[in-house]
PDBQT receptor file of N, H, CA, C and O in Angstrom, charges set to zero:
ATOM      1  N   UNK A   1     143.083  44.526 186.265  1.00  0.00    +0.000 N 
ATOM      2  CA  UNK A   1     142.330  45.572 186.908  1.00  0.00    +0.000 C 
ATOM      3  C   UNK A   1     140.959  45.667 186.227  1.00  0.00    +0.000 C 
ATOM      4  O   UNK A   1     140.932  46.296 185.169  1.00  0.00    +0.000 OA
ATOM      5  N   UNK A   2     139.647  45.053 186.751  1.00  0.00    +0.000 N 
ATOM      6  H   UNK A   2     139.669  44.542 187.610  1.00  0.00    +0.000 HD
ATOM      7  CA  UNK A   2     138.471  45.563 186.095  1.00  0.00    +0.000 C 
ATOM      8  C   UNK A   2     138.453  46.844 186.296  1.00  0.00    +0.000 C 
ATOM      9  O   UNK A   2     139.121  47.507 187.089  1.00  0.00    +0.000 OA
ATOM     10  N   UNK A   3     137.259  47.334 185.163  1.00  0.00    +0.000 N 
ATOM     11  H   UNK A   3     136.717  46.795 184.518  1.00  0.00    +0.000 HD
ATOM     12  CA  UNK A   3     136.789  48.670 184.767  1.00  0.00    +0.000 C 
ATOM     13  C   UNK A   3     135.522  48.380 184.546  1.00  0.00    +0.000 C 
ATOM     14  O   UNK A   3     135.072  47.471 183.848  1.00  0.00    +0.000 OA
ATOM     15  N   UNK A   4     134.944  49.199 185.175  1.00  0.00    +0.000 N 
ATOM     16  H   UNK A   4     135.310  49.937 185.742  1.00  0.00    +0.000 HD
ATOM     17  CA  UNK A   4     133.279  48.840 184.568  1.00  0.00    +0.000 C 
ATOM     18  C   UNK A   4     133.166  50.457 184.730  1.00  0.00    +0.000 C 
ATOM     19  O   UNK A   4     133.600  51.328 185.483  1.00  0.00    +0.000 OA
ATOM     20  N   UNK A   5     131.934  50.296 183.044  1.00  0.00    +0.000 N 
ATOM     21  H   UNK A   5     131.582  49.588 182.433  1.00  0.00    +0.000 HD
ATOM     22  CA  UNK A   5     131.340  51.727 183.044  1.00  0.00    +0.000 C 
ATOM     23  C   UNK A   5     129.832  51.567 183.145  1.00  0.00    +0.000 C 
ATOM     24  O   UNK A   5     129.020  50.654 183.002  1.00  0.00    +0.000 OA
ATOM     25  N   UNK A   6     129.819  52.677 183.413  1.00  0.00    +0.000 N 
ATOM     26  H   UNK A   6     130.479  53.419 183.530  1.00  0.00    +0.000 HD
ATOM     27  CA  UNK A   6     128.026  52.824 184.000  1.00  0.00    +0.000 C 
ATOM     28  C   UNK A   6     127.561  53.958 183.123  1.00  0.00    +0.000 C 
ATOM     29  O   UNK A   6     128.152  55.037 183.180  1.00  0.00    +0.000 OA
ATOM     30  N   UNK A   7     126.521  53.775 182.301  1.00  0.00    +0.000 N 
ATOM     31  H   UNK A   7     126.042  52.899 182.254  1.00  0.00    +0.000 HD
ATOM     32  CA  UNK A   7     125.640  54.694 181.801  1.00  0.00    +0.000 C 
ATOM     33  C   UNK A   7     124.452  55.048 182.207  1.00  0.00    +0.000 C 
ATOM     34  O   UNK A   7     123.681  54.110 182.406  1.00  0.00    +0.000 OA
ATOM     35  N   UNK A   8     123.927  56.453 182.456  1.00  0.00    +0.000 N 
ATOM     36  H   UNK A   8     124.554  57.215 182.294  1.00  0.00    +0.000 HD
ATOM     37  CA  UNK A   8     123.026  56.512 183.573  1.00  0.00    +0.000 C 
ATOM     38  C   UNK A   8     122.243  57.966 182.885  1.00  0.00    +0.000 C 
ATOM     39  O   UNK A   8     122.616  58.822 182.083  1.00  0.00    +0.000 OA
ATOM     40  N   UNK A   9     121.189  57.768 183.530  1.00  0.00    +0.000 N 
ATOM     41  H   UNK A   9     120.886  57.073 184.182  1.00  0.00    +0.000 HD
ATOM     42  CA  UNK A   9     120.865  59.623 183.600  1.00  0.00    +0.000 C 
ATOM     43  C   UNK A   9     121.257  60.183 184.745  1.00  0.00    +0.000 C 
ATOM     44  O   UNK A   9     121.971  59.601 185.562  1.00  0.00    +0.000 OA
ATOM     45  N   UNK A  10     120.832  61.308 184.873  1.00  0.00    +0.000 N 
ATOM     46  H   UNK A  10     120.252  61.780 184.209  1.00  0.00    +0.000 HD
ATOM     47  CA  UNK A  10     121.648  61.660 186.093  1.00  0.00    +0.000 C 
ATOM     48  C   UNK A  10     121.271  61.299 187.269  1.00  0.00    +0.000 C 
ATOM     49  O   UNK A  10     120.109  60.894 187.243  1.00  0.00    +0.000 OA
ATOM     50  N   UNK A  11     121.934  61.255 188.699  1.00  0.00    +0.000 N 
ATOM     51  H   UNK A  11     122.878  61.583 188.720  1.00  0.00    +0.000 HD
ATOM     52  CA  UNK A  11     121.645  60.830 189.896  1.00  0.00    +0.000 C 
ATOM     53  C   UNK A  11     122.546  61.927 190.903  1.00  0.00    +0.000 C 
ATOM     54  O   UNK A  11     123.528  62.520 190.455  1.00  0.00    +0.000 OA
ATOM     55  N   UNK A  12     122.005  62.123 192.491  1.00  0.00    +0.000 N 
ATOM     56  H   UNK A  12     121.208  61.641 192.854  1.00  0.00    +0.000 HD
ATOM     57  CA  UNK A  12     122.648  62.229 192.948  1.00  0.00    +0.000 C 
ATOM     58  C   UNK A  12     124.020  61.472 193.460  1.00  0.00    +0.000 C 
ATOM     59  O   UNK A  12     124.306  60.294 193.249  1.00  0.00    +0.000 OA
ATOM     60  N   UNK A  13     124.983  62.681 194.362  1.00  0.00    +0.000 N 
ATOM     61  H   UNK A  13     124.750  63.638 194.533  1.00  0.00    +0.000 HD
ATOM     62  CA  UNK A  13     125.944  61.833 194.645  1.00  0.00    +0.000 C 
ATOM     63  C   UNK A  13     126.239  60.859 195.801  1.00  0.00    +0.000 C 
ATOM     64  O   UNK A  13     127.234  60.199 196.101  1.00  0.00    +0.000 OA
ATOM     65  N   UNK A  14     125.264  60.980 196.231  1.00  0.00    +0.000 N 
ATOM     66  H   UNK A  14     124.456  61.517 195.988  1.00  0.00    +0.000 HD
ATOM     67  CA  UNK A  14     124.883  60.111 197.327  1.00  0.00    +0.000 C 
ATOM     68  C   UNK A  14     124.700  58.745 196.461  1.00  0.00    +0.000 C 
ATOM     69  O   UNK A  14     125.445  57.809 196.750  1.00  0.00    +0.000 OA
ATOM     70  N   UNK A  15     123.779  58.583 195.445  1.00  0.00    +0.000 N 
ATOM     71  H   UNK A  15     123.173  59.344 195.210  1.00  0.00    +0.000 HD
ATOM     72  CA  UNK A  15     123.343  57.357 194.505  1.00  0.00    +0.000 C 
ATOM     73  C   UNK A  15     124.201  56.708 194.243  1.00  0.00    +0.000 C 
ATOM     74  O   UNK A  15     124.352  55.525 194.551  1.00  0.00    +0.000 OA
ATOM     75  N   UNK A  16     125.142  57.624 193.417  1.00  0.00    +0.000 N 
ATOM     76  H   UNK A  16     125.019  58.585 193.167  1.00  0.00    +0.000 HD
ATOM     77  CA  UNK A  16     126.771  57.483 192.932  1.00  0.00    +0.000 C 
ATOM     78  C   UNK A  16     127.477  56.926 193.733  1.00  0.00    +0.000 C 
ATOM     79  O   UNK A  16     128.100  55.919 193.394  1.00  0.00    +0.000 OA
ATOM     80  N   UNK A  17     127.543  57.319 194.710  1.00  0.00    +0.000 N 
ATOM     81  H   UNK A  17     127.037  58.137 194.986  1.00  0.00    +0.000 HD
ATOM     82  CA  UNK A  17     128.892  56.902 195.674  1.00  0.00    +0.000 C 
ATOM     83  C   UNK A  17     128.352  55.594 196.488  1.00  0.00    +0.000 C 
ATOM     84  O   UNK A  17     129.013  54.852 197.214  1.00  0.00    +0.000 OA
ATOM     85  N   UNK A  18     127.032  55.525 196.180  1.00  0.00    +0.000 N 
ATOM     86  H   UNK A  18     126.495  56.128 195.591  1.00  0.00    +0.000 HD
ATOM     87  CA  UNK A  18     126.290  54.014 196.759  1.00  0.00    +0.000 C 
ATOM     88  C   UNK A  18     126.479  52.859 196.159  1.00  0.00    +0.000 C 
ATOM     89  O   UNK A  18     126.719  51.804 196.745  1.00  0.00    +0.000 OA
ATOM     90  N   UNK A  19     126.348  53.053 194.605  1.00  0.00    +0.000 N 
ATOM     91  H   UNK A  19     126.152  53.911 194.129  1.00  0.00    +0.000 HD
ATOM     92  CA  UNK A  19     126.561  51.969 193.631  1.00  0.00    +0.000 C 
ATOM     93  C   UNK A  19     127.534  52.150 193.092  1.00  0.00    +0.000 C 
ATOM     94  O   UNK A  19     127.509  51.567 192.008  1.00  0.00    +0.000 OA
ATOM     95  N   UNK A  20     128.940  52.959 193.350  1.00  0.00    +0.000 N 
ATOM     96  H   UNK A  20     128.960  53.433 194.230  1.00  0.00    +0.000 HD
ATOM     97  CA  UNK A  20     130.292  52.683 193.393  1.00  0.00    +0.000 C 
ATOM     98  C   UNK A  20     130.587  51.635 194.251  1.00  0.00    +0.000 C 
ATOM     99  O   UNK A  20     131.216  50.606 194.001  1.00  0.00    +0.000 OA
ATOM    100  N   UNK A  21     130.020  52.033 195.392  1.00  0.00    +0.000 N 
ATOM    101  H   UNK A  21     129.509  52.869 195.594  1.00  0.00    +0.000 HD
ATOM    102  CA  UNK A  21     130.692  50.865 196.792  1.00  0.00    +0.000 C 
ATOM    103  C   UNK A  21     130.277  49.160 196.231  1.00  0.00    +0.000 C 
ATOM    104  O   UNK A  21     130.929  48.123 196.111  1.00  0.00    +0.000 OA
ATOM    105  N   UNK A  22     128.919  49.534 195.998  1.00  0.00    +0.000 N 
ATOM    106  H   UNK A  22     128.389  50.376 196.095  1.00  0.00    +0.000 HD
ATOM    107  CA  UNK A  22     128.048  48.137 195.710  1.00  0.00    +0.000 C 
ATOM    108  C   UNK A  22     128.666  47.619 194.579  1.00  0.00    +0.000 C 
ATOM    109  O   UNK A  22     128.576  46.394 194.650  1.00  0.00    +0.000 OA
ATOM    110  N   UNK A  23     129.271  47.971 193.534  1.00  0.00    +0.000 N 
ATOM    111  H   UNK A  23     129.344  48.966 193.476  1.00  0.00    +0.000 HD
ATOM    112  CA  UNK A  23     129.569  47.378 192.305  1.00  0.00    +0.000 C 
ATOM    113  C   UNK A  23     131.031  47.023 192.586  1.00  0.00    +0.000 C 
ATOM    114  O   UNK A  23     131.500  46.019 192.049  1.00  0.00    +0.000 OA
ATOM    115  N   UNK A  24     131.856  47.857 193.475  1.00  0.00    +0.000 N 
ATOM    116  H   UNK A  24     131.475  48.672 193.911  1.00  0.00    +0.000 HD
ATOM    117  CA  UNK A  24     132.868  47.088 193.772  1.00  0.00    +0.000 C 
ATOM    118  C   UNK A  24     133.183  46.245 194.633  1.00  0.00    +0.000 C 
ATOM    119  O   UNK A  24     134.113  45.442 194.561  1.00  0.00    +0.000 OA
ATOM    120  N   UNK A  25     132.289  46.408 195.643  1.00  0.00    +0.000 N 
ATOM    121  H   UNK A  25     131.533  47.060 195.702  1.00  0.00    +0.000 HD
ATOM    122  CA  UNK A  25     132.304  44.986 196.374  1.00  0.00    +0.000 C 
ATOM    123  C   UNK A  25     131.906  43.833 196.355  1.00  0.00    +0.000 C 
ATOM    124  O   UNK A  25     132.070  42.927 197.173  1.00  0.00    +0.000 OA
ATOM    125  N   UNK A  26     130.923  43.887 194.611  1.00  0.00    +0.000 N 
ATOM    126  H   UNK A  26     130.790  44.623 193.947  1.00  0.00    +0.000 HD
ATOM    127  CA  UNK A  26     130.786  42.818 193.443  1.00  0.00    +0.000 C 
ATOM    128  C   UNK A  26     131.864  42.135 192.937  1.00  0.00    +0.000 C 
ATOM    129  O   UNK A  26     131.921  40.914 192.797  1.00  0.00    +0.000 OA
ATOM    130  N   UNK A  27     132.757  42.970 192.650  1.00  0.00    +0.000 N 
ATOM    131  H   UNK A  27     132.710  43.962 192.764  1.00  0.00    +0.000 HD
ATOM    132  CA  UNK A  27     133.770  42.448 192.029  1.00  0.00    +0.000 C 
ATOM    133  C   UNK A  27     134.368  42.002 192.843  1.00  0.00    +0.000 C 
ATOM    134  O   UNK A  27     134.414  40.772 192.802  1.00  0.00    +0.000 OA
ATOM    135  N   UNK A  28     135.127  42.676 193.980  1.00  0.00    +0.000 N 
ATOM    136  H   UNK A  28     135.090  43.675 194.013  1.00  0.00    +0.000 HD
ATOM    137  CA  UNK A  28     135.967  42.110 194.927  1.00  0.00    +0.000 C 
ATOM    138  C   UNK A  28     134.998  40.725 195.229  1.00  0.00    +0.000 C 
ATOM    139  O   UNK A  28     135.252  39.950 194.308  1.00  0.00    +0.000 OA
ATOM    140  N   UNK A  29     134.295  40.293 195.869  1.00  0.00    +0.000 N 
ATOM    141  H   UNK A  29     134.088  40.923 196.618  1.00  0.00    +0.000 HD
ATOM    142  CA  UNK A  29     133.394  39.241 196.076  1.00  0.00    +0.000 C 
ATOM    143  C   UNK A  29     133.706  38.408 194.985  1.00  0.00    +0.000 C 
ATOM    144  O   UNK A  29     134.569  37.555 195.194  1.00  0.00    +0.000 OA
ATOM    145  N   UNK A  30     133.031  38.486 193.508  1.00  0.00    +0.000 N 
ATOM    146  H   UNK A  30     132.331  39.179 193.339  1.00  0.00    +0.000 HD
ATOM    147  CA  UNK A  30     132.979  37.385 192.492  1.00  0.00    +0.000 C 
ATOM    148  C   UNK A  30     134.833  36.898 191.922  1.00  0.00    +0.000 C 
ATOM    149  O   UNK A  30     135.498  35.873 191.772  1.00  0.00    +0.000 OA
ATOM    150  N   UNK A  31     134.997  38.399 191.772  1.00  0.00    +0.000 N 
ATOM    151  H   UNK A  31     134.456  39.232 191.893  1.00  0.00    +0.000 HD
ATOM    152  CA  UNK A  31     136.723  37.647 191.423  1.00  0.00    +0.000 C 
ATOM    153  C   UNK A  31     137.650  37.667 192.395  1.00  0.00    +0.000 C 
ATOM    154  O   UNK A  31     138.791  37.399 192.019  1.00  0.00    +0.000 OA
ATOM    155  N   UNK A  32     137.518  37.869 193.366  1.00  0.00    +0.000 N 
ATOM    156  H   UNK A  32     136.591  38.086 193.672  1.00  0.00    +0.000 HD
ATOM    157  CA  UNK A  32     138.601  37.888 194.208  1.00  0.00    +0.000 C 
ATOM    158  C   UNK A  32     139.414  38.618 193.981  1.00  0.00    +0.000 C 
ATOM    159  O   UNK A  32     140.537  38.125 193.877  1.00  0.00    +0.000 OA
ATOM    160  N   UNK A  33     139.275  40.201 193.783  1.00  0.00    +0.000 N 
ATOM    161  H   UNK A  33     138.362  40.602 193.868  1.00  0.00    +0.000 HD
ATOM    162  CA  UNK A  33     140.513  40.801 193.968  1.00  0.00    +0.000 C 
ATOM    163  C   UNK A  33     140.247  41.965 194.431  1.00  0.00    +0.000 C 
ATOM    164  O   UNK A  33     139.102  42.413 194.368  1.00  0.00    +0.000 OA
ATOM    165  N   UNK A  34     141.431  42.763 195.064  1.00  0.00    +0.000 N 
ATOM    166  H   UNK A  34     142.361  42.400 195.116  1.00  0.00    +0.000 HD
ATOM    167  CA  UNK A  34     141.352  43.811 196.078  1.00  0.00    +0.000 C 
ATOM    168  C   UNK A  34     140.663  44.958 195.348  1.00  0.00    +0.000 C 
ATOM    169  O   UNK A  34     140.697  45.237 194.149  1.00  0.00    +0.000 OA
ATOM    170  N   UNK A  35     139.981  45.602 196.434  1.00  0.00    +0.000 N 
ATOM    171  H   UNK A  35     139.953  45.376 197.408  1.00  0.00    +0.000 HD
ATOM    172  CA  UNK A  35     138.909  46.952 196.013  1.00  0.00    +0.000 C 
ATOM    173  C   UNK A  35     139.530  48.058 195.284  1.00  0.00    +0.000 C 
ATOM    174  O   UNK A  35     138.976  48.751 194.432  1.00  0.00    +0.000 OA
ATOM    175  N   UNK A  36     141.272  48.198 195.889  1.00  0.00    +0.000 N 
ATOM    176  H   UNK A  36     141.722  47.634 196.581  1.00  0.00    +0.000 HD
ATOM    177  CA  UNK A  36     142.485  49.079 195.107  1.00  0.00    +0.000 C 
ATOM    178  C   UNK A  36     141.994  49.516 193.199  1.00  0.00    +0.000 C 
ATOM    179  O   UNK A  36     141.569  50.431 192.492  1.00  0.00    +0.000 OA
ATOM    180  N   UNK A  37     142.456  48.060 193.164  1.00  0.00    +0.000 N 
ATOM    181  H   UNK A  37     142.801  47.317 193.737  1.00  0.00    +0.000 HD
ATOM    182  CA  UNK A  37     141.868  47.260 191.562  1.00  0.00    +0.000 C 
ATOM    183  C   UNK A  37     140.557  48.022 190.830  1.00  0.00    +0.000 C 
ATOM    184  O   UNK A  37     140.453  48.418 189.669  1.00  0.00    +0.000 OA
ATOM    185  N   UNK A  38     139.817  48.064 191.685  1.00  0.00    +0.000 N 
ATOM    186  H   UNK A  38     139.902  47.742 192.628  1.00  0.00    +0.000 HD
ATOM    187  CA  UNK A  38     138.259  48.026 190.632  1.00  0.00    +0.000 C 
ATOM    188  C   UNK A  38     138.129  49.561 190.235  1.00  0.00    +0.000 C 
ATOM    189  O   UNK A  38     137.618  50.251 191.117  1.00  0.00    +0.000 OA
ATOM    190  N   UNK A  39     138.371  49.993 189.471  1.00  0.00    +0.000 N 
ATOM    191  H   UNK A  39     138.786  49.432 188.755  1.00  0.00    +0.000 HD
ATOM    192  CA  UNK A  39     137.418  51.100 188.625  1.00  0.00    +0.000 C 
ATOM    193  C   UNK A  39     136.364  50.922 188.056  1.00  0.00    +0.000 C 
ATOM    194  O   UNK A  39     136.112  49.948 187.347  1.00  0.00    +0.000 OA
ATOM    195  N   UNK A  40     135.053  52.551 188.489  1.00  0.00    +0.000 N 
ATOM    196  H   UNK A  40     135.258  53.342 189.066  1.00  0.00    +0.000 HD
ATOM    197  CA  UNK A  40     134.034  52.531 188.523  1.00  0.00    +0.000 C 
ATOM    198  C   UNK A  40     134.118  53.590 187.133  1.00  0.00    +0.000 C 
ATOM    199  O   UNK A  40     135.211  54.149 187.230  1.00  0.00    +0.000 OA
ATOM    200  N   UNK A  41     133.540  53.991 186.125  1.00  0.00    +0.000 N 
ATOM    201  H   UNK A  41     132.653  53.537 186.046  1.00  0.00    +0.000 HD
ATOM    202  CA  UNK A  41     133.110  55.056 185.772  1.00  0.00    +0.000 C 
ATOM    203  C   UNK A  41     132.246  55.364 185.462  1.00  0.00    +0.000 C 
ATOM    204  O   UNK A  41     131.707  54.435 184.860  1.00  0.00    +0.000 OA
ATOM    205  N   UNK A  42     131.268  56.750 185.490  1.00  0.00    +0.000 N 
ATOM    206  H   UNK A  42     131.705  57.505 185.979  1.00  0.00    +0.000 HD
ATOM    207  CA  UNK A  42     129.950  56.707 186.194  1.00  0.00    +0.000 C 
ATOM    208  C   UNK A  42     129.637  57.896 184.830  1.00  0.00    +0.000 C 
ATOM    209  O   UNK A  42     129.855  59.103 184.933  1.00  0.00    +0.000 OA
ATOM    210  N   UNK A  43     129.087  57.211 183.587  1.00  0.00    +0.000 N 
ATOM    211  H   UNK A  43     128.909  56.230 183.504  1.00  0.00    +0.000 HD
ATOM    212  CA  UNK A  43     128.700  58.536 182.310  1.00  0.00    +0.000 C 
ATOM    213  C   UNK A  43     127.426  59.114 182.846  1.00  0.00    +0.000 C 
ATOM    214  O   UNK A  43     126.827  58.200 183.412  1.00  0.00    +0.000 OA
ATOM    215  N   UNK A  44     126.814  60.133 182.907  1.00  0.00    +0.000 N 
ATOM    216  H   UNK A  44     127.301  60.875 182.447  1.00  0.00    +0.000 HD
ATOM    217  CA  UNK A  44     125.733  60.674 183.019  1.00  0.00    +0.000 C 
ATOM    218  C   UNK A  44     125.111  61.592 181.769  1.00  0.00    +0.000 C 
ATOM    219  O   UNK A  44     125.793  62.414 181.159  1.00  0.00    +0.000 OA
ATOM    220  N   UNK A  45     124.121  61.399 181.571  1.00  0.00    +0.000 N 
ATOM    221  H   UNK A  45     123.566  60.731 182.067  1.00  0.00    +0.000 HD
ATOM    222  CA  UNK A  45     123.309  61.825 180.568  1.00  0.00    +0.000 C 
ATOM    223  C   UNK A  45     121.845  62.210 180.356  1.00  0.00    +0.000 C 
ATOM    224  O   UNK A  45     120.894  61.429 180.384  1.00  0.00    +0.000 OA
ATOM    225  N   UNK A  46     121.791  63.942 180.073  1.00  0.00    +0.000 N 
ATOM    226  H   UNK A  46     122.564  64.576 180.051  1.00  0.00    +0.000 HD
ATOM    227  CA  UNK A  46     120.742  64.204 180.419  1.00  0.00    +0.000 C 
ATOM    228  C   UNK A  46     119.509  63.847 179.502  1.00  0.00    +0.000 C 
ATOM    229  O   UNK A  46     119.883  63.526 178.374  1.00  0.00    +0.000 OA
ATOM    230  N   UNK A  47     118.078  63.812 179.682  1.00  0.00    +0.000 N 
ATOM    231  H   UNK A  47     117.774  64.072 180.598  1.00  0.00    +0.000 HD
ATOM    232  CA  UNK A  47     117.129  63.044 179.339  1.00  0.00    +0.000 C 
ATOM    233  C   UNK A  47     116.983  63.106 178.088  1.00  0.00    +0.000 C 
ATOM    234  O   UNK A  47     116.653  62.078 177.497  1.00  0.00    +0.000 OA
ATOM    235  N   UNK A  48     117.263  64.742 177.117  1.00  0.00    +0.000 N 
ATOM    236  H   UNK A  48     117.531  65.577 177.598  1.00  0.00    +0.000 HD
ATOM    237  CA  UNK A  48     117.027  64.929 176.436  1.00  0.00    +0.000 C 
ATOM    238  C   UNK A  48     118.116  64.364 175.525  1.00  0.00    +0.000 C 
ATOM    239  O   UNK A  48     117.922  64.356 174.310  1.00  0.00    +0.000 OA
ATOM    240  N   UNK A  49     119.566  63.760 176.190  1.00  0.00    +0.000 N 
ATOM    241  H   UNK A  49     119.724  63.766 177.177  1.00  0.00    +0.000 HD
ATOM    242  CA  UNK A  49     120.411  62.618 175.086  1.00  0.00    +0.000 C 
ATOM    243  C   UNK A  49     119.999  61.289 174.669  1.00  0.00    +0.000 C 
ATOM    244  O   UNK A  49     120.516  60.619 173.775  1.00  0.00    +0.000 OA
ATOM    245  N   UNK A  50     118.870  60.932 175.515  1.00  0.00    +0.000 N 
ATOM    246  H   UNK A  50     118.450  61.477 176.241  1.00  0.00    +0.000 HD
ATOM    247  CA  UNK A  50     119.162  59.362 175.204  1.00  0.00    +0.000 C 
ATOM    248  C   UNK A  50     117.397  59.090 174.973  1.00  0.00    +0.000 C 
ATOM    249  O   UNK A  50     116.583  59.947 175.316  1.00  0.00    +0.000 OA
ATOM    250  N   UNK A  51     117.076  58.057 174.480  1.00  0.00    +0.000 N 
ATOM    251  H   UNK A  51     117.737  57.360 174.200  1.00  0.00    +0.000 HD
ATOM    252  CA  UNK A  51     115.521  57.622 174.381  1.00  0.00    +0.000 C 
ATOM    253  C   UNK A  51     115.029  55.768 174.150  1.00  0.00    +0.000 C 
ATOM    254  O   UNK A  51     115.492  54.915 173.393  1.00  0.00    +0.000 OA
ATOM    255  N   UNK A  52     114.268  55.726 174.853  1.00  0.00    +0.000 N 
ATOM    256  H   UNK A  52     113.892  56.419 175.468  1.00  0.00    +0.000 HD
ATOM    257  CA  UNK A  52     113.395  54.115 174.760  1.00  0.00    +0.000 C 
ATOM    258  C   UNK A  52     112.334  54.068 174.055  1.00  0.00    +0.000 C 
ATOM    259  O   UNK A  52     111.391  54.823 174.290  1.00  0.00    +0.000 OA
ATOM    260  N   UNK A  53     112.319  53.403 173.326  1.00  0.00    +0.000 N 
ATOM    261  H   UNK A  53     113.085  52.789 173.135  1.00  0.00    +0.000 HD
ATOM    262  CA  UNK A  53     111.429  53.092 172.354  1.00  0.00    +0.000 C 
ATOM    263  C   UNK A  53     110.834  54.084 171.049  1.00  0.00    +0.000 C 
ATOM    264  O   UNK A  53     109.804  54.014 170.379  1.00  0.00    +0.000 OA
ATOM    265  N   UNK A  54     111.996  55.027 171.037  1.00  0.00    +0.000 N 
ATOM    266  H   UNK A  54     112.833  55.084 171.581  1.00  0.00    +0.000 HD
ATOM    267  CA  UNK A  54     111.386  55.973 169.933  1.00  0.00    +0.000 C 
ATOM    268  C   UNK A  54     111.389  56.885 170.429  1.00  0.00    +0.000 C 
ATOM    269  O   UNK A  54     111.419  57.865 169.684  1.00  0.00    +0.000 OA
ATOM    270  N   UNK A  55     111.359  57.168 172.019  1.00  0.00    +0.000 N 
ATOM    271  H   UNK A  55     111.334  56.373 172.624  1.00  0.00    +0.000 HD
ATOM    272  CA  UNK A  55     110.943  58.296 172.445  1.00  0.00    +0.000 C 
ATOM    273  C   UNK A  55     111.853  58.886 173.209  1.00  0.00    +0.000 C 
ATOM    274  O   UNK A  55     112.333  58.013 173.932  1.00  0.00    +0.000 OA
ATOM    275  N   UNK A  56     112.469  60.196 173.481  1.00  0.00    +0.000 N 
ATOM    276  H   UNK A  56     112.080  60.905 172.893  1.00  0.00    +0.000 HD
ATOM    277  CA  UNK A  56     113.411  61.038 173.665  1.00  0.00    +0.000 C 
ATOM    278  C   UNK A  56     112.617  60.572 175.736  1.00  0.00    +0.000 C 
ATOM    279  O   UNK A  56     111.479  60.720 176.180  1.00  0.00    +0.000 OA
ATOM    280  N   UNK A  57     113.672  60.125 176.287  1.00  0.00    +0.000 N 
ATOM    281  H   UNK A  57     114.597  60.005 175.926  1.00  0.00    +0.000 HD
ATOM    282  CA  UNK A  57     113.094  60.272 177.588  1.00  0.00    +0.000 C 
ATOM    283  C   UNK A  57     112.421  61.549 177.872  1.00  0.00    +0.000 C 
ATOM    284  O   UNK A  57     111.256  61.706 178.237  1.00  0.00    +0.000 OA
ATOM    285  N   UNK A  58     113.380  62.492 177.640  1.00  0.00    +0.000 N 
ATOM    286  H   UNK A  58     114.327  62.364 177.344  1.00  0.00    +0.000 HD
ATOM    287  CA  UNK A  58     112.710  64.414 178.168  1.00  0.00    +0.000 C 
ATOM    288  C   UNK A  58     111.289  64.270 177.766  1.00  0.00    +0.000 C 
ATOM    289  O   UNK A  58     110.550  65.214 178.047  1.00  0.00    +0.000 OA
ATOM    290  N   UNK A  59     110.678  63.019 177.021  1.00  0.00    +0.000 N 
ATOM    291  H   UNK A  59     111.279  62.253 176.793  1.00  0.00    +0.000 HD
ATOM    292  CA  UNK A  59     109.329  63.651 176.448  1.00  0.00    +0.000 C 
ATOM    293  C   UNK A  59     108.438  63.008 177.173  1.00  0.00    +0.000 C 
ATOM    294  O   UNK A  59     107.238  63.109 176.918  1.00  0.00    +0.000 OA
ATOM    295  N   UNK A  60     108.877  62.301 178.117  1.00  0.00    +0.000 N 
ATOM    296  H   UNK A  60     109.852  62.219 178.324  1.00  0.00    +0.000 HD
ATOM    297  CA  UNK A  60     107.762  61.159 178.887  1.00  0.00    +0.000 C 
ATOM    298  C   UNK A  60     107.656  62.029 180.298  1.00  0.00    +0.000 C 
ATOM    299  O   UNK A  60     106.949  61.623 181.221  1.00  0.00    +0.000 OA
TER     300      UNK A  60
């Protein structure tokens, strides 16, 4: 059973439920196995948790 996790800032659930479909019909496609199978999990994190290059995203 793949599992793929997704780390993200936040998105709507429209976004979410878009690149759920898309990432599992990656998998189903590359390995051949039923959509049942694939777990998505979707971390969200707001700006002020995470940062690129030194810099706290919230600050850009």
């Amino acid at each position: 059973m793949p599992i793929v996790t997704i780390q993200q800032g936040p998105r709507t659930v429209e976004q979410k439920r878009e690149l759920v479909k898309k990432v599992t019909d990656a998998f189903v496609e590359a390995l051949e196995v039923p959509a049942e199978s694939v777990m998505v999990w979707v971390q969200e994190y707001p700006a002020e948790n995470w940062g690129v290059a030194g810099t706290l995203t919230a600050d850009k």
